[in-house]
MMTF fields as JSON, N, C-alpha, C and O atoms, coordinates in Angstrom:
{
  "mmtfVersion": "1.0.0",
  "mmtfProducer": "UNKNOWN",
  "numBonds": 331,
  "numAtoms": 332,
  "numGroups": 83,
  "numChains": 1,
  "numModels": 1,
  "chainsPerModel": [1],
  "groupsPerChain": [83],
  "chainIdList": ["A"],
  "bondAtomList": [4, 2, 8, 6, 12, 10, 16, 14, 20, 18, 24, 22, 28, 26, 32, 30, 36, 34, 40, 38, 44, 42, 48, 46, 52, 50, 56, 54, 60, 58, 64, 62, 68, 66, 72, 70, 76, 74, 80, 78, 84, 82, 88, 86, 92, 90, 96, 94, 100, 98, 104, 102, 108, 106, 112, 110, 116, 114, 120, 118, 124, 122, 128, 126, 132, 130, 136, 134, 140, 138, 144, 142, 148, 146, 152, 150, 156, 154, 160, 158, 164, 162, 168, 166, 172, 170, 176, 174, 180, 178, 184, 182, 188, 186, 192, 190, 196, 194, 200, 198, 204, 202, 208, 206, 212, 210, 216, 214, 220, 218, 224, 222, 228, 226, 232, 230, 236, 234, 240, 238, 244, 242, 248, 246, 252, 250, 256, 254, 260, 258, 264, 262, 268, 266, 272, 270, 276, 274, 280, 278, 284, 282, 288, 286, 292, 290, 296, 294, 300, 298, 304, 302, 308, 306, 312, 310, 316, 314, 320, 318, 324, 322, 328, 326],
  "bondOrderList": [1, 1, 1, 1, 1, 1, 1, 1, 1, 1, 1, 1, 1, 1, 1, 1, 1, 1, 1, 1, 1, 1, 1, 1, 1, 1, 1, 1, 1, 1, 1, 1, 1, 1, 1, 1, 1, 1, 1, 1, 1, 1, 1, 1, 1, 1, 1, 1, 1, 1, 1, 1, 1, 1, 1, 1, 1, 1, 1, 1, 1, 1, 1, 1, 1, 1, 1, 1, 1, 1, 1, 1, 1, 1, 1, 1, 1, 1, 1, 1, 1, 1],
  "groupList": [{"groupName": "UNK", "atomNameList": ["N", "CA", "C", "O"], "elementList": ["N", "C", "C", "O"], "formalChargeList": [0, 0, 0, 0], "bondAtomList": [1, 0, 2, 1, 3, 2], "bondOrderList": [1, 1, 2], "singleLetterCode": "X", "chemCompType": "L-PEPTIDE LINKING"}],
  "groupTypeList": [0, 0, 0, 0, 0, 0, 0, 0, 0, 0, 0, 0, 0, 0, 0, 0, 0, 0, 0, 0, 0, 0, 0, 0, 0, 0, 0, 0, 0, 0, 0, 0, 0, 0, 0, 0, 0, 0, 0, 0, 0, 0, 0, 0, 0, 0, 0, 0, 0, 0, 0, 0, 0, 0, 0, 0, 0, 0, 0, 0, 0, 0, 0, 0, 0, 0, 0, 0, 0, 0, 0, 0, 0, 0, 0, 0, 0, 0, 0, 0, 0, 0, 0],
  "groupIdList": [1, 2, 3, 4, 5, 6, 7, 8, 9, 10, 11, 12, 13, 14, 15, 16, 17, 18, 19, 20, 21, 22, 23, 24, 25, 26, 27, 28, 29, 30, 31, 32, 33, 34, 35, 36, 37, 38, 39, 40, 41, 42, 43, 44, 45, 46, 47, 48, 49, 50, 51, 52, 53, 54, 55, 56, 57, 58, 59, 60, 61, 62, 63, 64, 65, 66, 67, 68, 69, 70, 71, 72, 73, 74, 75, 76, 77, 78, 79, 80, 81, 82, 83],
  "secStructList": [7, 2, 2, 2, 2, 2, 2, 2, 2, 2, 2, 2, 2, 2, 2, 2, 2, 2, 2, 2, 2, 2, 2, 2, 2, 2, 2, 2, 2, 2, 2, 2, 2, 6, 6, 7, 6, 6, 2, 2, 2, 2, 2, 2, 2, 2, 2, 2, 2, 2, 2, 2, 2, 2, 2, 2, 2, 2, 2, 2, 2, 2, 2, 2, 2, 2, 2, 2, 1, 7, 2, 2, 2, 2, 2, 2, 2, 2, 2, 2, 6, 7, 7],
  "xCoordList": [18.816, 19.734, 19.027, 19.031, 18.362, 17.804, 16.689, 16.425, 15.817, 14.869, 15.411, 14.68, 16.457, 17.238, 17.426, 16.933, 18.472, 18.423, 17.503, 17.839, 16.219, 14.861, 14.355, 13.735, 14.602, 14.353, 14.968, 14.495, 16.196, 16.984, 16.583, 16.161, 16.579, 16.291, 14.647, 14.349, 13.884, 12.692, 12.782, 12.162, 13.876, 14.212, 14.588, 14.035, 15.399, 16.131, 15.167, 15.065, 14.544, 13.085, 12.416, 12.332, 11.861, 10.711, 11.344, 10.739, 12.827, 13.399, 13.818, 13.915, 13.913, 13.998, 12.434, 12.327, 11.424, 10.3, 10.096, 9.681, 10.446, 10.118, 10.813, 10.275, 12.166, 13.039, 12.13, 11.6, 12.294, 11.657, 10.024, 9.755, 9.208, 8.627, 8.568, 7.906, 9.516, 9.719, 10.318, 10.102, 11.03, 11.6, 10.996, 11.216, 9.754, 8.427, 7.73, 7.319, 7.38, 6.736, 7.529, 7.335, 8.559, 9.38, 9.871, 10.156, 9.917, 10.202, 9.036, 9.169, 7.488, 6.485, 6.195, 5.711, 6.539, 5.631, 7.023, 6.644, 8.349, 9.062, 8.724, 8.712, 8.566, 8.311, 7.086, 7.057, 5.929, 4.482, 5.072, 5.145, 5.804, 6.049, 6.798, 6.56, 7.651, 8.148, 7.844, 8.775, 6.82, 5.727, 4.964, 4.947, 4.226, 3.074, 1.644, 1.573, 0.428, -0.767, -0.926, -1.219, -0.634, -0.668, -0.349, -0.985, 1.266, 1.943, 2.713, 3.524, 2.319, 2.139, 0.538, 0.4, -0.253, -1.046, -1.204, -1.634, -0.78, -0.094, 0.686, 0.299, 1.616, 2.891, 1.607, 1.213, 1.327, 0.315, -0.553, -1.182, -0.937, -1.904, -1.501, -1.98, -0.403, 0.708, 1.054, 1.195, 1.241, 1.618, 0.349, 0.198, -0.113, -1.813, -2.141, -2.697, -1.876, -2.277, -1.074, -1.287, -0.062, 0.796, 1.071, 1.915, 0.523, 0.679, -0.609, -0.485, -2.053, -2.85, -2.617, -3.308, -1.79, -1.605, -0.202, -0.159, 0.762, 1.491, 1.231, 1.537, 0.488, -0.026, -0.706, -0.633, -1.671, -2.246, -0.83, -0.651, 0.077, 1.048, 1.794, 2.17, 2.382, 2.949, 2.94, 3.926, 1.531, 0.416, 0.735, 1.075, 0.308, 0.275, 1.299, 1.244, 2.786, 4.102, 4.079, 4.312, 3.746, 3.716, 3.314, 3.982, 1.748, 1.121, 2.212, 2.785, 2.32, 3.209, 4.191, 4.329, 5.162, 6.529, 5.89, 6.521, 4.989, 4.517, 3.662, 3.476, 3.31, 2.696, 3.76, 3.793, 4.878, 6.28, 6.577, 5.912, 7.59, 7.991, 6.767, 5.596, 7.598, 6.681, 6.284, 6.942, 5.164, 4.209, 5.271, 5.43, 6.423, 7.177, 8.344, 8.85, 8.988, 9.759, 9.462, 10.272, 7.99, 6.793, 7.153, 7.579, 6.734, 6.049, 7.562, 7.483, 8.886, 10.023, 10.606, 11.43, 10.125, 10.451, 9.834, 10.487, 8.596, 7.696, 8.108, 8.109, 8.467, 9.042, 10.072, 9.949, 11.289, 12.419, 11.819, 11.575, 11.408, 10.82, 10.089, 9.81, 9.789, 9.01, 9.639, 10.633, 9.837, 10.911, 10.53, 11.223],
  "yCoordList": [25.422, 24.381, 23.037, 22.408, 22.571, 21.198, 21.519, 20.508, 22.756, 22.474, 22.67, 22.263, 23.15, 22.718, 21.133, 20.441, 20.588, 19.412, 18.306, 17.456, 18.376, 17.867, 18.175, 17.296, 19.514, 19.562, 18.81, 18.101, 19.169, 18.346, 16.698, 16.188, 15.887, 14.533, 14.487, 13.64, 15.29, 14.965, 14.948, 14.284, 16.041, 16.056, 15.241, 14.902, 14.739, 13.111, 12.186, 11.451, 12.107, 10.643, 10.766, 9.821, 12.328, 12.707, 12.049, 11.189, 12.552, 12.423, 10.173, 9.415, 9.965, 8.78, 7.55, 6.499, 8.75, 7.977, 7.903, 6.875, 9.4, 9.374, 8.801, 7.722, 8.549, 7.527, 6.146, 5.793, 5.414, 4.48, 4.113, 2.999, 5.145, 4.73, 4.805, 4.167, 5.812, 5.602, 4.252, 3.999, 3.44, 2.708, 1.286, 0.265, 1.897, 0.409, 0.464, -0.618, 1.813, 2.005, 1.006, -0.209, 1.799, 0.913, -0.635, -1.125, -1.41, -2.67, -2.983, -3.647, -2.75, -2.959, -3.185, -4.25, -2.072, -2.089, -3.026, -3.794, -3.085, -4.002, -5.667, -6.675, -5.612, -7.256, -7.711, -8.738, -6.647, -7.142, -7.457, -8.668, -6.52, -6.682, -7.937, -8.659, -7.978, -9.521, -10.487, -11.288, -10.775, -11.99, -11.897, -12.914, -10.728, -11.128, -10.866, -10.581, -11.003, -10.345, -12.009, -12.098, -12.996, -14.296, -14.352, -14.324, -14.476, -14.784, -13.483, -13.726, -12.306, -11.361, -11.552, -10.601, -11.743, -12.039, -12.467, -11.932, -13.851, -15.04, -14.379, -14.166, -13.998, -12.994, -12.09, -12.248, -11.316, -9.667, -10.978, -10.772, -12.026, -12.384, -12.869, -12.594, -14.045, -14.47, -13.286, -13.518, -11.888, -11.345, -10.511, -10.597, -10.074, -9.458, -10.829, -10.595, -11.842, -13.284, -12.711, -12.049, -12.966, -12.27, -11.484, -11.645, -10.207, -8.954, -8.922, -7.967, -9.821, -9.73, -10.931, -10.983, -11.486, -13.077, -12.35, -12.541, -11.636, -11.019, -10.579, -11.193, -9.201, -9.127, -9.626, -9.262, -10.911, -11.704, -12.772, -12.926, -13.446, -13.98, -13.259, -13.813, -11.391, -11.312, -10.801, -10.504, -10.654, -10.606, -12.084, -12.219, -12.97, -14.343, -14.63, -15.121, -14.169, -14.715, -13.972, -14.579, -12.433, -11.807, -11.902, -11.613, -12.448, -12.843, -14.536, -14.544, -15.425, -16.498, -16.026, -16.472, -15.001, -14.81, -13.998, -14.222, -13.306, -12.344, -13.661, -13.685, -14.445, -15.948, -16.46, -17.013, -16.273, -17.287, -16.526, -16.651, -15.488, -14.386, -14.35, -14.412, -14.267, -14.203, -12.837, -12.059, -12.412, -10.709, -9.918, -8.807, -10.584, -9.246, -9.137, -8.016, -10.057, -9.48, -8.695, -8.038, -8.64, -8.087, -6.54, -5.607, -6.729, -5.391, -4.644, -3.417, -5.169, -4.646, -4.064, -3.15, -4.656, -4.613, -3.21, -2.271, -3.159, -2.405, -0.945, 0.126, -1.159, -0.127, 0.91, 2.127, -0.065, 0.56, 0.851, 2.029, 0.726, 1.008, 2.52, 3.099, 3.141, 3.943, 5.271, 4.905, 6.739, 7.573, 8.029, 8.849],
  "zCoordList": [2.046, 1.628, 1.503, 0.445, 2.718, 2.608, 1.604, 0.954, 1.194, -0.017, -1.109, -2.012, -1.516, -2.814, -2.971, -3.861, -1.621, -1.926, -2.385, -3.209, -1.752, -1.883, -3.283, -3.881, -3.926, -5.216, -6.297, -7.185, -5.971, -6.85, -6.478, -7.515, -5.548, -5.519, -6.203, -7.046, -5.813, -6.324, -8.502, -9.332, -8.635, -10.268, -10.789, -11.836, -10.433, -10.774, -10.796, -11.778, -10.014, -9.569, -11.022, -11.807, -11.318, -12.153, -13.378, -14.018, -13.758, -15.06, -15.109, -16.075, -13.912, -13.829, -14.599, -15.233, -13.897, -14.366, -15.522, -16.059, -16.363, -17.946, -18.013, -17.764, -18.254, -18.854, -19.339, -20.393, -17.578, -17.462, -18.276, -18.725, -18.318, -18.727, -20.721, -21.539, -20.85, -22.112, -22.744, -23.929, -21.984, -22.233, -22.351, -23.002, -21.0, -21.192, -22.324, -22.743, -23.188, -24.202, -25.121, -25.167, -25.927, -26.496, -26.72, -27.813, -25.246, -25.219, -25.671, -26.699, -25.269, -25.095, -26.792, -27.177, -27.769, -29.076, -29.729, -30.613, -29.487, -30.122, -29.565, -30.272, -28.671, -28.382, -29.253, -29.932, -29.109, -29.779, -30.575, -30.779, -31.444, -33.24, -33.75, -34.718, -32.931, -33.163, -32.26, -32.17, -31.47, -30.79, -32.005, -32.698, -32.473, -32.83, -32.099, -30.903, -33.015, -31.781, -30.69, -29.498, -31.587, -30.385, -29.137, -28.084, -29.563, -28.672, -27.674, -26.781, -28.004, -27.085, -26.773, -27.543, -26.54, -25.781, -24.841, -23.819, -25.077, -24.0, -23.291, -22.142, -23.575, -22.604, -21.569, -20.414, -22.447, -20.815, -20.79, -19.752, -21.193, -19.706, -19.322, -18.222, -19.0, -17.77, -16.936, -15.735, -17.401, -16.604, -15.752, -14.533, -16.243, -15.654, -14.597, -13.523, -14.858, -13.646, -12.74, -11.724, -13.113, -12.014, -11.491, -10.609, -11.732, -11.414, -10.401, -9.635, -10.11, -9.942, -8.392, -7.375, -8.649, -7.582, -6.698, -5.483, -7.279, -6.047, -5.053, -4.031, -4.987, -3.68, -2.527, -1.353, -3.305, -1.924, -1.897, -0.689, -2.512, -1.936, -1.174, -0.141, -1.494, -0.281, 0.891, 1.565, 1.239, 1.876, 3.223, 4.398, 1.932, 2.998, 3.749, 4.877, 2.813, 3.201, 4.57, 5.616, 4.53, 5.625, 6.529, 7.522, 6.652, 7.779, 8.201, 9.291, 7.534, 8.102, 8.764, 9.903, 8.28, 9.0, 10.413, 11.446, 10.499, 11.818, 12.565, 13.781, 11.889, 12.923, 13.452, 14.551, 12.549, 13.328, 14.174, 15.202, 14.176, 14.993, 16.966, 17.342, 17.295, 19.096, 19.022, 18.331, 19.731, 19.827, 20.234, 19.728, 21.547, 21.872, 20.952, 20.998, 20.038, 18.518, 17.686, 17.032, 17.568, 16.729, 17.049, 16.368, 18.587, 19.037, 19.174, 19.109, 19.347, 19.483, 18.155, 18.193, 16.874, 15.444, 15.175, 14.721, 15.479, 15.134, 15.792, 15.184, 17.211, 17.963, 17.33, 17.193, 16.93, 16.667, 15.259, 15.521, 14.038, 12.871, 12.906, 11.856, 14.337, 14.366, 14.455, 15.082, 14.276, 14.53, 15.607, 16.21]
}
């Protein structure tokens, strides 16, 4: 019973991704076409800068909020988080 269920959730995810990524294809070659090779340019490299600067920001944010927080909130957070 529970590996049917697991199948079926894992089927949905799979069919979720093609969707999704069919759908990035698509936005992707209609935006070029009406940006243009310019100004879709400008667009993926604002985003390639941002896609590239997220992780050390939320990185940093993380280490600040675990600097604020006291060791035994930490270590109590961390506790209950654990199964």
């Amino acid at each position: 019973m529970k590996n049917a269920k697991v199948f079926t959730n894992a089927k949905w995810i799979i069919i979720c991704k093609i969707i999704q990524s069919v759908l990035q294809l698509l936005v992707g070659m209609l935006s070029a076409r009406y940006l243009g090779p310019s100004n879709y340019g400008l667009i993926n490299y604002a985003a390639s800068i941002t896609a590239f600067a997220m992780p050390i920001m939320i990185s940093c944010a993380v280490q600040s909020v675990f600097q604020f927080l006291d060791t035994a909130t930490v270590q109590k957070a961390l506790s209950l988080s654990t199964p």
